[in-house]
N, C-alpha and C positions, 0 to 999 in steps of 0.2 A: 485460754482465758481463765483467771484464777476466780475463786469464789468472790473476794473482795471487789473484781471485777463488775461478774455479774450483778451484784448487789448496787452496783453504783448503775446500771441500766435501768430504763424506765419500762414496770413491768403497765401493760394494759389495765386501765381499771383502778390505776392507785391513781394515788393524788402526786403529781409532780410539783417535787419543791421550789420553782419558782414560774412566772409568768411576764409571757412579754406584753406588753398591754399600747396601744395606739390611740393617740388620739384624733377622733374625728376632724379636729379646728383645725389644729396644730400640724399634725401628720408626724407628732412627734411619740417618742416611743418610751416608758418606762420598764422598767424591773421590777416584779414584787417577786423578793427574795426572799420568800417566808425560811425555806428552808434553814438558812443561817440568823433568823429574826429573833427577835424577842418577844414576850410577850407583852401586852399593852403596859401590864400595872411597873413592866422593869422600869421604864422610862421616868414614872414618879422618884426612882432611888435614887436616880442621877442626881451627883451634887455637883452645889451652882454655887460660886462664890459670889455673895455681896457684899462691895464697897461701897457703903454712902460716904460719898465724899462731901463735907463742911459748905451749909449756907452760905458760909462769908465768902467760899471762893468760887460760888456758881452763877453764871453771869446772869443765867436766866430767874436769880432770888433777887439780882438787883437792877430788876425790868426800868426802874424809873431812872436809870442812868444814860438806858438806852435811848437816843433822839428822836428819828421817826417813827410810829407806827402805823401798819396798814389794817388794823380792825382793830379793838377792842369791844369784850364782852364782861357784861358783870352779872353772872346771875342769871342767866337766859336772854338779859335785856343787853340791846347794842346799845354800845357807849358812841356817841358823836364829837367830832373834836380829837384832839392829841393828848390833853390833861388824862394819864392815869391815875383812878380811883384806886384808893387803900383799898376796898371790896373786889377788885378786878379778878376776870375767873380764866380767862383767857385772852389772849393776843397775839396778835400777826403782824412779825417786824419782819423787816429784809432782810436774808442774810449779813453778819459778818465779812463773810469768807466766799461772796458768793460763785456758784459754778459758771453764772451767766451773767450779764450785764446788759439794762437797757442799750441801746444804741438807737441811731436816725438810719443805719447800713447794714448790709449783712456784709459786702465787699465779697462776694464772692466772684472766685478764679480758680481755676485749673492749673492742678499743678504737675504736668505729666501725666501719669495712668491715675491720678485722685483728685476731687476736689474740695476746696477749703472753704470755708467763710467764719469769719468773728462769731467767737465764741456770743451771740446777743443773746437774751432772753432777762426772766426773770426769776430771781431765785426767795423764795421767803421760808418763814420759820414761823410755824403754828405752835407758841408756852402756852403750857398750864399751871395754872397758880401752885401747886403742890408741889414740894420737891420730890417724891418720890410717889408718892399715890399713880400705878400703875394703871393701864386704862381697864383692866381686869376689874380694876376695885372701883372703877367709875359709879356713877348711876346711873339709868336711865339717862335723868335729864340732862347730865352732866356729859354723858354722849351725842345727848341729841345737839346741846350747845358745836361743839365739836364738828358734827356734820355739819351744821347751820353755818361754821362760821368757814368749811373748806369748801362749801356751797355760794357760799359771797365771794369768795377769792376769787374761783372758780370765774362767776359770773362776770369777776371786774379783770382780770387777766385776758380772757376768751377776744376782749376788745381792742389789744394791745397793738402796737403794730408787730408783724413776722412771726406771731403764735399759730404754731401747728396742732401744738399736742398740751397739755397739761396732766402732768405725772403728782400724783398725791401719794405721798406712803409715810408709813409710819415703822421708824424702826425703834426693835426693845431688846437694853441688853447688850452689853457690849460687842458680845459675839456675831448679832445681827448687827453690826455697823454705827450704832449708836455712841459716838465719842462723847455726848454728855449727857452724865448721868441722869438730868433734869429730864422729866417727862416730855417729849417733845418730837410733831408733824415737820414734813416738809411741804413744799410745794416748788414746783418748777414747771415755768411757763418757757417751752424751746421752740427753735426755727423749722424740727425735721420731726419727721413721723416716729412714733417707737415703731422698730422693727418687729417683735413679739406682737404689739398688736394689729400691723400690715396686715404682715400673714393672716391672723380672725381674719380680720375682715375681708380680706379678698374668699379666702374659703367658706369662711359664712355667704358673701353673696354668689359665688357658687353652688354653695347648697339651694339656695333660698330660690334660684334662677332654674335649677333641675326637681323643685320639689314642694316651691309654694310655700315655704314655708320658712318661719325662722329654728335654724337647728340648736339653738339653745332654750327654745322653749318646747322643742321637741326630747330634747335630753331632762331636761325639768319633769314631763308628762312621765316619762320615763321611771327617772327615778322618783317620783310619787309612785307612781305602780306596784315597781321595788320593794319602796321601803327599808332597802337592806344601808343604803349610806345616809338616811336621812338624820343629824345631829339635832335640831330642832325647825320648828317652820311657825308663821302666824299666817294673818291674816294676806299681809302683803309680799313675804321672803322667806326661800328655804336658804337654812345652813347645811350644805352638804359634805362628806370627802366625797371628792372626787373621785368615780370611777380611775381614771389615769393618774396618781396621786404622785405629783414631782418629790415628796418628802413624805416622810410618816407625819398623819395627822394635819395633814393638809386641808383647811374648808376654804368653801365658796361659799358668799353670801350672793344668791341671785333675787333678783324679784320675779316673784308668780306671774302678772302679767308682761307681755312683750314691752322693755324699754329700752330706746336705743342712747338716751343719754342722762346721767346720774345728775346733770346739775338742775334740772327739768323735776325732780321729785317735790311733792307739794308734801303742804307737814304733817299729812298722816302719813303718807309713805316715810316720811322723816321718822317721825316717831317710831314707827315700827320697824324700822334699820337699826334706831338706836336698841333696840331691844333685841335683837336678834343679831347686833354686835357685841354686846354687852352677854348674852349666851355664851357666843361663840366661845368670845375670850375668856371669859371664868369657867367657862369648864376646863380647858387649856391650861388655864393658871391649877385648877384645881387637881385635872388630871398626871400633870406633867411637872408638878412642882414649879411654876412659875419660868416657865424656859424662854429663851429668846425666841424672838420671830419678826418679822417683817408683813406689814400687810399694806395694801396697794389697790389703788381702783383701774380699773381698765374700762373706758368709754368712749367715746364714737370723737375721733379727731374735731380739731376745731375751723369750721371749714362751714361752707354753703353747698356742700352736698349732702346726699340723699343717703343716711346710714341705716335706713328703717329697717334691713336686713339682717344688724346686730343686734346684742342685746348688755348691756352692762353688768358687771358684778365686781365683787371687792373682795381679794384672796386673802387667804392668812399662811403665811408659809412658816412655821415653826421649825426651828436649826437645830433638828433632831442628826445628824448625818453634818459630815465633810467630804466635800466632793474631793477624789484622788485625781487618779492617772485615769482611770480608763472612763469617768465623769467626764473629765475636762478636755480628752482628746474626741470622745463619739457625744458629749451632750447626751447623753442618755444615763437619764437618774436611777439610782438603784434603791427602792424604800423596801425595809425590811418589816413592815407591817401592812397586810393589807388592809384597803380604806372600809373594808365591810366592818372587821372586826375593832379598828380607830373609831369607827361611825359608835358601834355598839357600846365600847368603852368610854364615850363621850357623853353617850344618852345615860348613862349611871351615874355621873356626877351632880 
């Protein structure tokens, strides 16, 4: 064995340059790769090309073209009726292009070793008045509007016929999936569970059944203890990275006491989501140069069972990283920062 050898062994006692790390829910497994990482402040150098592309050819600057809408807001106050005001702040029409389509059917059959049914559901589109004001630059209230109005969707979707699930995310940035430049939510009402969230919840009420307890508000307790991932917290929600962090600078927004479903928040809990969404994202924006990202809610299916076991939160996954070959063949993400030192680098902005 040659010197250069031994040197690449891990001698007792040092610090090994990278870690496999598990998560409890999930049973899924990351990499912190510090060893080939960077350091937090390199990720601000990264340049971002921005193309604002022209009002006149953004469809969401010429909202009052578009025929039906399913919410509007002006100002925090709900507008009633279809007439959109000149002052309007935001709105929810139905897809274009949508992925899903009411139906009276699902028509579902088996076709050999799979089975099929019509693509049904519902697909909408949560504009914000500004063509480019990023939800970083939002305000407070200006978020809370936002939650308030994927909080009414929510409530009038949940009632649909053949709804299982309701996915809300929000993407930023081209490279997050965002095809128009306009600031802009989605939402999708589907016939079948997200898989990602199955799995929680079947392992949450495993935990919950050997231990009494809910394991994400025992991870919460936790990291209060800590300290070490905490990005900001108030009264009602911590922002953390994640112990198991899928990406550099990856947070959770959970809430402090046990909730098993996000549409269920009254409006102080509102309020102080919007604030501790509004952290999250401007330190992000401010850390990282304004990078893309996707952020997403995961909460208790839509359904007349018993989810008290779970616990709801809204991630923010910034597209720090492209997954390769060996991402895409094992699902096991490689972040080359870990979330202690993201946490710490986040709390300085």
């Amino acid at each position: 064995m040659d010197k250069k050898q031994k040197k690449r062994l891990h001698v007792s006692g040092t610090k090994f340059p990278s870690e496999l790390r598990s998560n409890t829910i999930s049973n899924d497994w990351v990499i912190i790769a510090t060893g080939r990482g960077k350091k937090p402040a390199t990720f601000k150098k990264e340049k971002r090309k921005k193309i604002i592309p022209p009002k006149s050819n953004c469809p969401f600057c010429n909202i009052d073209k578009i025929g039906k809408t399913c919410l509007i807001f002006a100002k925090g106050r709900k507008i009633h009726g279809n007439k959109i005001p000149h002052n309007w702040t935001t709105i929810v029409i139905p897809n274009k292009y949508p992925a899903l389509i009411p139906s009276c059917s699902l028509n579902e059959k088996a076709d050999g070793f799979f089975r099929t049914m019509d693509g049904v559901g519902y697909h909408e589109v949560v504009v914000f008045h500004d063509h480019q004001k990023s939800f970083a630059l939002f305000s407070v209230e200006e978020l809370e509007e936002v939650i308030t109005a994927y909080q009414d969707r929510y409530l009038e979707l949940m009632e649909k016929s053949f709804t299982k699930y309701i996915s809300i995310f929000h993407n930023h940035g081209q490279d997050a999936g965002a095809s128009i430049f306009h600031p802009h939510s989605q939402i999708l009402a589907v016939p079948v569970m997200d898989p990602d969230l199955n799995l929680a919840i079947s392992n949450s009420k495993k935990y919950f059944e050997q231990n009494k307890k809910c394991v994400y508000c025992g991870m919460n307790e936790w990291e209060q203890d800590k300290k070490e991932r905490i990005v900001f917290e108030n009264k009602e929600f911590l922002v953390l990275c994640p112990f198991v962090s899928k990406s550099a600078f990856e947070m959770i927004i959970t809430p402090k006491k046990h909730m098993h479903c996000f549409e269920r928040i009254n409006g102080t809990e509102k309020l102080h989501l919007a604030v501790a969404l509004k952290e999250a994202l401007f330190r992000l924006y401010k850390a990282l140069n304004d990078p893309p990202y996707n952020f997403y809610i995961h909460t208790s299916p839509v359904n007349s069972g018993n989810y008290d076991f779970y616990h709801w939160h809204l991630t923010i996954l910034p597209k720090t990283a492209t997954w390769a070959g060996f991402e895409l063949s094992t699902g096991i993400e490689i972040s080359t920062i870990e979330p202690e030192k993201a946490a710490e680098y986040l709390r300085k902005q």
